[in-house]
C-alpha positions in Angstrom: 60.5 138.5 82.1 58.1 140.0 84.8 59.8 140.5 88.2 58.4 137.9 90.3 59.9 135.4 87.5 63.3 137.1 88.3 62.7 136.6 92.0 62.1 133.0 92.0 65.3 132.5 90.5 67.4 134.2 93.1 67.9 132.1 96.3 66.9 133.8 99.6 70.1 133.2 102.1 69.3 133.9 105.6 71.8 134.6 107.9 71.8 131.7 110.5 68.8 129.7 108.5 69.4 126.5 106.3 68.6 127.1 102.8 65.9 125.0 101.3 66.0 123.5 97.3 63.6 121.4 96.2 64.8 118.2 93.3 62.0 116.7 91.6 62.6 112.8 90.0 60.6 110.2 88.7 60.0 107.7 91.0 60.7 105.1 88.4 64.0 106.4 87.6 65.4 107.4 91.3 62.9 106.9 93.8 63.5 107.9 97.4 64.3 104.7 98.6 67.1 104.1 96.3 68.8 107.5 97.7 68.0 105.7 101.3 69.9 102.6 100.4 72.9 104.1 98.7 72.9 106.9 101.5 74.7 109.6 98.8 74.3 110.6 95.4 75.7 112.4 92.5 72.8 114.5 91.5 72.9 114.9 87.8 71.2 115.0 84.6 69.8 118.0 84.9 69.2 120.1 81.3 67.2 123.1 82.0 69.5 125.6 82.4 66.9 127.6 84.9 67.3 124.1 87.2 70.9 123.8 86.6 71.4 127.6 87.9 69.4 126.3 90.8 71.4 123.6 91.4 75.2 125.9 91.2 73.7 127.8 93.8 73.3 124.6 96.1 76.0 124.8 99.2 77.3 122.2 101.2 75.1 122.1 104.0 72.1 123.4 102.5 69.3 120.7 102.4 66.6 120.0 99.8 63.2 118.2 99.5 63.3 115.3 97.4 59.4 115.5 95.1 57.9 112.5 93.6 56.9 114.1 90.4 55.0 110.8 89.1 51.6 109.3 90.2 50.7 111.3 93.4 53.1 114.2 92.9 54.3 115.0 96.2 57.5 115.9 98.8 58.7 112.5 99.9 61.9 112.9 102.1 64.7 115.7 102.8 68.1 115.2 102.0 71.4 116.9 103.1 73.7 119.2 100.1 77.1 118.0 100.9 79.0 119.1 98.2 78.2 121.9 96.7 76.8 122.5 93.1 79.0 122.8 90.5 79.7 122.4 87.1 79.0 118.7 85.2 82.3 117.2 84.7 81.2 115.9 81.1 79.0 118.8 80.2 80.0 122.0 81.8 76.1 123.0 80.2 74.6 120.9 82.9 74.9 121.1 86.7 75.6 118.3 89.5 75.4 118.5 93.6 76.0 115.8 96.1 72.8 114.8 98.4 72.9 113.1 101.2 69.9 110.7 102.7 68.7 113.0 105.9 65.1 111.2 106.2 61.2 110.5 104.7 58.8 113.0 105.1 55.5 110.7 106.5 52.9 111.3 105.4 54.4 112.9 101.9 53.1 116.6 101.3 50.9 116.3 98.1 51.1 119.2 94.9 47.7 119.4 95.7 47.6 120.1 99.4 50.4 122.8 98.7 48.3 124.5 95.9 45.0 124.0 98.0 46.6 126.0 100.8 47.0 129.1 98.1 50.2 130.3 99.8 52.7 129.7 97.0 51.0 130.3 94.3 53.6 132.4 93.2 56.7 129.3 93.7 58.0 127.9 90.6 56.7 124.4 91.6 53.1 125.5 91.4 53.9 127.7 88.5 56.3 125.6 86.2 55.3 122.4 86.3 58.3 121.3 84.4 61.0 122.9 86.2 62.8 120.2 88.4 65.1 121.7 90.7 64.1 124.8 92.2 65.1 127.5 95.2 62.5 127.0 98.2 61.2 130.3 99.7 61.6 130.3 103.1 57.7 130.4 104.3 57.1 127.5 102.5 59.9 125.8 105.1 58.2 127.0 107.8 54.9 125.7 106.0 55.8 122.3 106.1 57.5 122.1 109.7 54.5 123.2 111.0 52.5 120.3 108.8 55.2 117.5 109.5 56.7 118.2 112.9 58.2 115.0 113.2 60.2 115.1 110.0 64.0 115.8 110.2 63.4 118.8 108.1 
């Protein structure tokens, strides 16, 4: 495994900073609004065990970006980690975390406007397609606050 790969896999805590995950879902399984309605979820069903390491490191209080991964793949709201990631209770292989609706993220943030930027071209989202929950780097928070000022990010 070449370094940055190890990297990406370690989540960058910063004293006095939120730390940022990212959950991708198919909009026809668990859309956004459906995490709106019922205001909390159990996040399961996870079964990479490179995503479910992402998701044990998840705190309570952390947030994370919820990604549309169907269609036009993009960052469609922000939700709040309010319990934090532990262990599947019927599959101690897998991982679960409870997220809380915090808001939308208007206009969403496209795959292809963050890969047309070129400034995460090292992140596992533009590198592993396939991966679906993932460790944020920090610049790419400060990235998207500066795009969507508005959001409750």
């Amino acid at each position: 495994m070449k370094r940055k790969n190890i990297l990406t896999l370690m989540v960058e805590r910063v004293p006095g900073h939120l730390t940022y995950f990212l959950a991708k879902t198919d909009p026809e399984t668990y859309p956004l609004e459906q995490l709106e309605r019922e205001k909390q979820t159990v996040w399961d069903g996870v079964r990479n065990a490179q995503a479910a390491r992402a998701i044990r490191e998840m705190n309570s209080g952390d947030r994370v970006f919820i990604y549309h991964s169907m269609g036009d793949a993009s960052i469609v709201g922000v939700a709040d980690i309010v319990g934090s990631g532990r262990d599947d209770p019927n599959n101690p292989k897998l991982a679960v975390a409870d997220f809380r609706f915090r808001g939308r993220i208007d206009p969403p943030i496209t795959l292809r406007e963050i890969k047309e930027c070129g400034l995460f071209d090292d992140w596992a989202l533009v590198r592993q397609s396939r991966l679906s929950t993932m460790s944020v780097p920090p610049n790419f928070v400060k990235w998207i606050k500066s795009k969507r000022p508005k959001a409750s990010i």
